[in-house]
TORDO-708694 format. One line per 8 residues: number of its first residue (from 1); their letters; for each residue x, y, z of C-alpha. Coordinates in Angstrom, 2 decimals. Example, Ala and Ser with C-alpha at 12.3 -4.5 7.8 and 13.67 -1.06 7.14 Angstrom:
BEGIN
1	AS	12.30,-4.50,7.80 ~ 13.67,-1.06,7.14
END
This chain:
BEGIN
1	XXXXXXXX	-75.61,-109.04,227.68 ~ -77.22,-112.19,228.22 ~ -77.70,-114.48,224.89 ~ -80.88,-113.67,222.97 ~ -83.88,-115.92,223.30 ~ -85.18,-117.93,220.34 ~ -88.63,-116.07,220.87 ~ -87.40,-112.55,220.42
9	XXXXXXXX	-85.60,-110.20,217.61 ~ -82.04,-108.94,217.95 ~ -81.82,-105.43,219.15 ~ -79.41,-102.75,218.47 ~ -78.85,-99.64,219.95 ~ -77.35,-96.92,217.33 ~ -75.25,-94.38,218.98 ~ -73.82,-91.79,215.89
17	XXXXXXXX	-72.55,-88.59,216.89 ~ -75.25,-86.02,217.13 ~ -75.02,-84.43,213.93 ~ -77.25,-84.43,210.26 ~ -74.28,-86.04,208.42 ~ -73.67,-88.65,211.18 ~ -77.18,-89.24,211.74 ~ -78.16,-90.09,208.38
25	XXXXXXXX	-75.76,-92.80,206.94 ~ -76.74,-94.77,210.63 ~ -80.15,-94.46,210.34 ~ -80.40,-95.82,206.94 ~ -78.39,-99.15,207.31 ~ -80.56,-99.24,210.78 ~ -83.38,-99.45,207.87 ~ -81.26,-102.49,206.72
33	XXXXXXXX	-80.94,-103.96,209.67 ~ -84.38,-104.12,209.92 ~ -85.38,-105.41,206.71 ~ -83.33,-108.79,208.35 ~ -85.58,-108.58,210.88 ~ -84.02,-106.64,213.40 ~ -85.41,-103.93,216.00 ~ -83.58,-101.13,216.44
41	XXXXXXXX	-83.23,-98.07,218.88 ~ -81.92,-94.52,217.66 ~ -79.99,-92.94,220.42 ~ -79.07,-89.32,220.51 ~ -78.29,-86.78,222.80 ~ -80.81,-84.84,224.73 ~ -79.48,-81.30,223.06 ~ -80.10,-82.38,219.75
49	XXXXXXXX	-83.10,-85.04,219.84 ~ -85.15,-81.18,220.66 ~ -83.68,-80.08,216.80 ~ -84.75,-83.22,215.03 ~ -88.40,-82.76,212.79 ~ -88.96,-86.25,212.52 ~ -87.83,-89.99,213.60 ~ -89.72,-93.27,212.03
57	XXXXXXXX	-92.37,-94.22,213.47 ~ -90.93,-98.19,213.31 ~ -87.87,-96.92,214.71 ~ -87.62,-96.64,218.64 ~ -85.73,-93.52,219.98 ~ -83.72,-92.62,223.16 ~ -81.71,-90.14,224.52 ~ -78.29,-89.81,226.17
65	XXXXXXXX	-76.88,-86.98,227.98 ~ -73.50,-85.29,226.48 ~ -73.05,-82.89,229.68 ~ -74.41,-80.30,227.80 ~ -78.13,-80.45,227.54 ~ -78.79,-76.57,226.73 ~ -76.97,-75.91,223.81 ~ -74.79,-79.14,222.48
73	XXXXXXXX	-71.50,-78.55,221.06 ~ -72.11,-74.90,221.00 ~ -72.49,-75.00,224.77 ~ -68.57,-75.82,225.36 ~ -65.78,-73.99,225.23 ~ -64.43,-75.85,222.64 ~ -64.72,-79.46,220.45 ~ -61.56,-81.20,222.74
81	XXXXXXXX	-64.07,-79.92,226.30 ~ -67.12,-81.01,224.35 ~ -65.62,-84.77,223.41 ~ -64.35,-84.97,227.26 ~ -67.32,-84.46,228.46 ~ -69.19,-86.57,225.77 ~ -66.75,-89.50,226.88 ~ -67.29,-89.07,230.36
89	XXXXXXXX	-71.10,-88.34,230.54 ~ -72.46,-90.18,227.33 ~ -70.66,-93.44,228.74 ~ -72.39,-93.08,231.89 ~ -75.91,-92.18,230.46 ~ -75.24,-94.88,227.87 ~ -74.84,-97.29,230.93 ~ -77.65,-96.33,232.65
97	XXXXXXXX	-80.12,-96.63,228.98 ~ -79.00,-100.20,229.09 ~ -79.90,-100.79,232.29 ~ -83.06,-99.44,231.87 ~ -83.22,-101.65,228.77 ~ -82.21,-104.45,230.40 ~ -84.90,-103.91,233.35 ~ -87.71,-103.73,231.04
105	XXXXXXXX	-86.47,-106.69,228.88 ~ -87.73,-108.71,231.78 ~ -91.35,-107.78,231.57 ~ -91.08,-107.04,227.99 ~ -89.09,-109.68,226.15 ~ -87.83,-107.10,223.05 ~ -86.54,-103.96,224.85 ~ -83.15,-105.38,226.06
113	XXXXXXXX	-80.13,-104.93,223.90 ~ -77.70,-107.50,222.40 ~ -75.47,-104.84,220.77 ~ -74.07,-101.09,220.04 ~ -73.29,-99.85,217.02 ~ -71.08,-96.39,217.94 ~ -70.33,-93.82,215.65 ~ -69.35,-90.57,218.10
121	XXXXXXXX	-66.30,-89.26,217.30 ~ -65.04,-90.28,220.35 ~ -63.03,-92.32,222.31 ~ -66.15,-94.42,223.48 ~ -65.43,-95.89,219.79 ~ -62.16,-97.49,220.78 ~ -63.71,-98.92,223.92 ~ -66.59,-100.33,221.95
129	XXXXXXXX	-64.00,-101.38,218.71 ~ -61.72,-103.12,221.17 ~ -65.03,-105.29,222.26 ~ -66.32,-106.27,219.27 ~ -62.51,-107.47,217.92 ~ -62.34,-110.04,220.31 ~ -66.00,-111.17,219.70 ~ -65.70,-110.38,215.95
137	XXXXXXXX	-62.24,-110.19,214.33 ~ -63.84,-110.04,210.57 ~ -64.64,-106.39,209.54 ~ -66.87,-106.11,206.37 ~ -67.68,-103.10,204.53 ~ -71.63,-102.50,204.08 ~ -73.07,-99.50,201.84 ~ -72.99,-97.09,199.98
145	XXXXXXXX	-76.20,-96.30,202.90 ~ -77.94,-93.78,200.87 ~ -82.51,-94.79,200.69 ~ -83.06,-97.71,198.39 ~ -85.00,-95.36,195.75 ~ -82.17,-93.43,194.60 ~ -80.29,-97.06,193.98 ~ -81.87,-100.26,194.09
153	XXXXXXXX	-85.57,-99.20,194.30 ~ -86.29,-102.41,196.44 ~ -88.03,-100.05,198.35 ~ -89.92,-97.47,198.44 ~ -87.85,-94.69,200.95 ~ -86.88,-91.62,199.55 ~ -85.01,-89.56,202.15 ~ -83.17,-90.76,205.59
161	XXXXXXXX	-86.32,-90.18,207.65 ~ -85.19,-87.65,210.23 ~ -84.07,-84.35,209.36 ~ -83.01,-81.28,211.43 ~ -84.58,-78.44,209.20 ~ -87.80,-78.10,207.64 ~ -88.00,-79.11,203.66 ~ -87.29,-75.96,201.51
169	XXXXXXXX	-88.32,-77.69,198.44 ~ -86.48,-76.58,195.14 ~ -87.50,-79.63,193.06 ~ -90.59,-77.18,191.01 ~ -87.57,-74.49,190.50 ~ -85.37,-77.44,189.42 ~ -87.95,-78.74,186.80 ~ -87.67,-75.78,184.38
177	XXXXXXXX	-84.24,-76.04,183.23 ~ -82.62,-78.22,180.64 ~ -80.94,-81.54,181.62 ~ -77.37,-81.26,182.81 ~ -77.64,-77.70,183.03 ~ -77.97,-76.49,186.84 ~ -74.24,-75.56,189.15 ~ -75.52,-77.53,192.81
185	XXXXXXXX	-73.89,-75.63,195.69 ~ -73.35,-77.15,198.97 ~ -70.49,-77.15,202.02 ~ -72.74,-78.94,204.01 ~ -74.28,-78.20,207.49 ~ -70.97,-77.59,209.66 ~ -67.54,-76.14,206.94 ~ -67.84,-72.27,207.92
193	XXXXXXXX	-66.56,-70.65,204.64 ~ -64.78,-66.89,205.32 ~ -66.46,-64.07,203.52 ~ -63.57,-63.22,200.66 ~ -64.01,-67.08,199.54 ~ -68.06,-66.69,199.78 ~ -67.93,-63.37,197.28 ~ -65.80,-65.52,195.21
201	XXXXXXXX	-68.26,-67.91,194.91 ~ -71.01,-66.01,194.44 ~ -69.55,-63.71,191.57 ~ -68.10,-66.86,190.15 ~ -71.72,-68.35,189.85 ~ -72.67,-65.11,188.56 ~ -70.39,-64.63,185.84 ~ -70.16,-68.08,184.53
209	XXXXXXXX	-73.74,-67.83,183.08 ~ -74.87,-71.38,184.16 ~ -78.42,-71.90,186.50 ~ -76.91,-72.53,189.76 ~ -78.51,-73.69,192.74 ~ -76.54,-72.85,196.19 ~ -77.48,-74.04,199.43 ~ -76.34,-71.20,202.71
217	XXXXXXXX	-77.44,-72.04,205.69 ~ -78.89,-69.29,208.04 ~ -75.62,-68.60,209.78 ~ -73.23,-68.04,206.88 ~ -76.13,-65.78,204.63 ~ -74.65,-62.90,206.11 ~ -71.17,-63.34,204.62 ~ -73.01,-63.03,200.83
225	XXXXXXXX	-72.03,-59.93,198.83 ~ -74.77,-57.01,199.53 ~ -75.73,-56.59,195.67 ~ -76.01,-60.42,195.04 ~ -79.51,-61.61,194.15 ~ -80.73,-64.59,196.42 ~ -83.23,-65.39,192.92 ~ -82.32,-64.05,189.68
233	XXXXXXXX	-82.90,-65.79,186.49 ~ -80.60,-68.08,186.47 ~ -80.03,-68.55,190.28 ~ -81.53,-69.56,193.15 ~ -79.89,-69.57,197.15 ~ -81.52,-71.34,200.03 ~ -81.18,-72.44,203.20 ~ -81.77,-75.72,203.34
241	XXXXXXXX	-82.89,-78.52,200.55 ~ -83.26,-82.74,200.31 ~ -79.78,-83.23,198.51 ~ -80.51,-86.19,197.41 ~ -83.88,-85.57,195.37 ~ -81.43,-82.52,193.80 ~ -78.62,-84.62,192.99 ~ -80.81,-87.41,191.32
249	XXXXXXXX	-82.34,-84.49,188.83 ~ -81.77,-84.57,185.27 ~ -81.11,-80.56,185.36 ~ -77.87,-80.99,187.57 ~ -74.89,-81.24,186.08 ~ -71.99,-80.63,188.48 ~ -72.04,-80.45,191.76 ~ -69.49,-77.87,193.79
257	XXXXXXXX	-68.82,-79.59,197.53 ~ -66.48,-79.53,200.46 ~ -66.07,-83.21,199.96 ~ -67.64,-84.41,203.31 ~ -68.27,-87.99,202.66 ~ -71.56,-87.77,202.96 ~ -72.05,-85.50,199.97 ~ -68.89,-87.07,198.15
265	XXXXXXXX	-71.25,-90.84,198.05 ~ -74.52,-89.33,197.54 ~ -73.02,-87.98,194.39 ~ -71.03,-90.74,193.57 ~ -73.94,-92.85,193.77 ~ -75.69,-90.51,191.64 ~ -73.36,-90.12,188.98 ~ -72.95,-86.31,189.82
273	XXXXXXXX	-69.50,-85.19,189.02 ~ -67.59,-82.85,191.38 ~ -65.65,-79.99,191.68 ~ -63.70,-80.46,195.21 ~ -63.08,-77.53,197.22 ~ -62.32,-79.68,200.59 ~ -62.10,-77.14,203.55 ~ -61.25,-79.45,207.00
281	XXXXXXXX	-60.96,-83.11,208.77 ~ -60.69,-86.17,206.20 ~ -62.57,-83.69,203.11 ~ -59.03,-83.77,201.35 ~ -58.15,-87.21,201.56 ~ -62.01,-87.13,200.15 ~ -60.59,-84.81,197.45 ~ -57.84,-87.42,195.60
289	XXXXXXXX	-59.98,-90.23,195.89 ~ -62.70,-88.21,193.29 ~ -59.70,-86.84,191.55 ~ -57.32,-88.80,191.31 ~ -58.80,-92.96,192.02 ~ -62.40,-93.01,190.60 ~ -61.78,-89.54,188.35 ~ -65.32,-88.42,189.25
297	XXXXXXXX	-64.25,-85.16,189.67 ~ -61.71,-82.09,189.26 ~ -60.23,-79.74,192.25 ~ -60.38,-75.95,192.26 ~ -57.27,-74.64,193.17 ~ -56.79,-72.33,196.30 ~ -54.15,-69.43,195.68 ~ -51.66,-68.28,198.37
305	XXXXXXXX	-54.22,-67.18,200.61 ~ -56.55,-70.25,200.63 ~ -59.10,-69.24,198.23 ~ -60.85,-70.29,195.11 ~ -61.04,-67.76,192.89 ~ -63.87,-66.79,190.85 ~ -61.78,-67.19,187.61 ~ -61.13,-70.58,188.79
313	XXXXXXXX	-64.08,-71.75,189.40 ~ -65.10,-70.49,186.13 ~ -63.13,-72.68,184.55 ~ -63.66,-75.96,186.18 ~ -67.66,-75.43,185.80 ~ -66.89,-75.11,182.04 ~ -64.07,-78.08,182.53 ~ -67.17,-80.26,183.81
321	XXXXXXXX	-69.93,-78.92,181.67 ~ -68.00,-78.48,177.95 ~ -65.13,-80.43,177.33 ~ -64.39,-83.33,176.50 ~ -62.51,-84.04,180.28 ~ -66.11,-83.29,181.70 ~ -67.59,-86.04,179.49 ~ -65.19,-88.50,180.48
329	XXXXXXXX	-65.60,-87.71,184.15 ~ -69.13,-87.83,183.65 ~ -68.96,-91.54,182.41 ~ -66.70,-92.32,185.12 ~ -69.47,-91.33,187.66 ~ -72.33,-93.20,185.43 ~ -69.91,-96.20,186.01 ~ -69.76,-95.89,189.94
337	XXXXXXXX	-73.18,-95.32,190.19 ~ -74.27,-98.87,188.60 ~ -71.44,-100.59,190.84 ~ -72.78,-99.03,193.95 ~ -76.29,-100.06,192.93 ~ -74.94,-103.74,192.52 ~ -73.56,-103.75,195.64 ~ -76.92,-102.64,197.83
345	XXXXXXXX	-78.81,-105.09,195.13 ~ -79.83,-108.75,196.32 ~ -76.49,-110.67,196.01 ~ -74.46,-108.07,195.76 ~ -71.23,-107.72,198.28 ~ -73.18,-105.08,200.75 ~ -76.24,-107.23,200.79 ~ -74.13,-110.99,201.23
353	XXXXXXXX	-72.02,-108.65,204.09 ~ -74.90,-107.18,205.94 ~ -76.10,-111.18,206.37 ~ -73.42,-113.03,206.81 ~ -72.80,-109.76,209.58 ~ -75.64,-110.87,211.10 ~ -75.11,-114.47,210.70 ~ -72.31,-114.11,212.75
361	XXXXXXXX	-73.86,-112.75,215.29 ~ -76.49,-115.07,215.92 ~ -75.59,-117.99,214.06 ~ -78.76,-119.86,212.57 ~ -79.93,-122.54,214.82 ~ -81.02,-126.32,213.32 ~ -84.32,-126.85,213.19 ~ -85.31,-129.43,215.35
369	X	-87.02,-132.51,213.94
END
């Protein structure tokens, strides 16, 4: 990519792989990026640009074609067909958006593209890491990439910005019940949990006699007992609500995940504590890091045949909410939450990284006299 000109921003296209928990993360520290002064072009793939409710308006957006334009992931016979075709396809549709980039970059001197940030899943990602070593051999960590309000209140941005369901809002529901109170519920938008561990959960809730707020998406509603109440007095189901804006209310006081690491930082930065019950891919690695290294959290055991029990979970709700365990935990997470807000803060390590990131990049130029 040619060098860019001293009368024109640095652009970046963000490739992350088309999903909500992929999506989000990139689109916020694209929200960094542009605080520097950077533009910045979303790209997704056709399939799942038709799902998303809303992109920023400041934010330019672009699709890519994964080979299966109809129906995404779901289309293909299965993940290792869908990320063959992804690397095949998306590399060639990726080629031809920066040509078209590039083309329009000469009548327009801000479309073309200086660089890709790729998070796919893929092995596009070695391709693209294997790059960017030999033009960058220093790696720095930036984050934790969660909207300024819920940290560092620099700004004013309260949710990623693009979402692929509709806002079920459960804030008002959330309001009448006493701080530290409320069970928050959530495997997040791909773990599929069997129906023996989802009656588990549910008559756990039930019988533990806490407010509990449980998020099922639309596909796994139908694995919910028959006689359990979707709204009862002390509980409330859903399909779909903005985590974060739960997490930061004073009426939650645990919050029951699969560990993905979206919802493992969101909570962390929040100073939620956790009760693991990881289910797939790097959730229980996610697991002894809460447990075990920043003791945010306790894990619910699985018996012989991989499930929680509702016994179990019983007792780790009252491990989190009673005792004296659940009060240290809950400092530990008070703690994490002011680091990670020090970090994202002017000066802090995220902040110095992001610049001296960019810095590298395009290396500030003397002024002339």
């Amino acid at each position: 990519m040619d060098k860019k000109s001293k009368d024109r921003r640095t652009h970046f296209l963000l490739l992350p792989y088309p999903a909500q928990g992929h999506i989000n993360p990139i689109l916020q520290f694209s929200k960094l990026l542009q605080h520097e002064g950077v533009k910045v072009t979303l790209v997704s793939t056709l399939f799942y640009s038709k799902s998303l409710n809303k992109v920023p308006s400041n934010i330019s957006f672009e699709t890519i074609s994964d080979g299966f334009d109809k129906g995404g992931v779901d289309e293909a016979e299965n993940y290792e067909t869908y990320f063959d075709s992804f690397r095949k396809v998306g590399s060639e549709t990726l080629s031809n958006l920066i040509e078209k980039l590039d083309k329009q970059g000469q009548f327009n001197n801000i479309e073309q593209a200086d660089w890709i940030l790729c998070n796919t899943f893929y092995e596009l990602d070695k391709e693209i890491a294997d790059w960017s070593i030999k033009t960058w051999p220093t790696f720095r960590t930036v984050g934790p990439n969660i909207p300024s309000m819920f940290l560092d209140k620099q700004h004013k941005n309260e949710d990623y910005c693009v979402s692929q369901f509709e806002s079920e809002d459960c804030i008002e529901w959330l309001n009448g019940k006493p701080n530290g109170s409320v069970v928050y519920v959530s495997f997040g938008s791909i773990a599929s949990i069997d129906e023996d561990q989802m009656k588990e959960i549910a008559y756990g809730l039930r019988d533990s006699g806490n407010y509990f707020l449980w998020v099922v998406r639309a596909s796994e509603d139908i694995k919910l007992p028959k006689d359990f109440e979707k709204k009862s007095n002390k509980g409330l189901i859903v399909k779909w609500c903005s985590q974060l804006k739960v997490l930061g209310h004073d009426s939650v006081g645990c919050f029951i995940t699969h560990c993905g690491w979206n919802s493992t930082l969101e909570a962390l930065c929040l100073g939620v504590p956790l009760i693991a019950i990881p289910q797939m891919s790097d959730q229980t690695t996610n697991a002894k890091y809460i447990v075990d290294v920043w003791k945010i959290g306790i894990r619910a055991k699985f018996d012989e045949k991989k499930i929680v029990r509702k016994e179990v979970l019983n007792d780790c709700i009252r491990e989190i909410l009673e005792s004296e365990r659940g009060k240290e935990i809950k400092n530990n997470a008070m703690m994490l939450k002011n680091l990670a807000s020090k970090a994202i803060n002017e000066g802090g390590s995220s902040h110095k990284n992001i610049r001296e990131f960019l810095n590298d990049l395009f290396p500030l130029q003397p002024t002339s006299p």
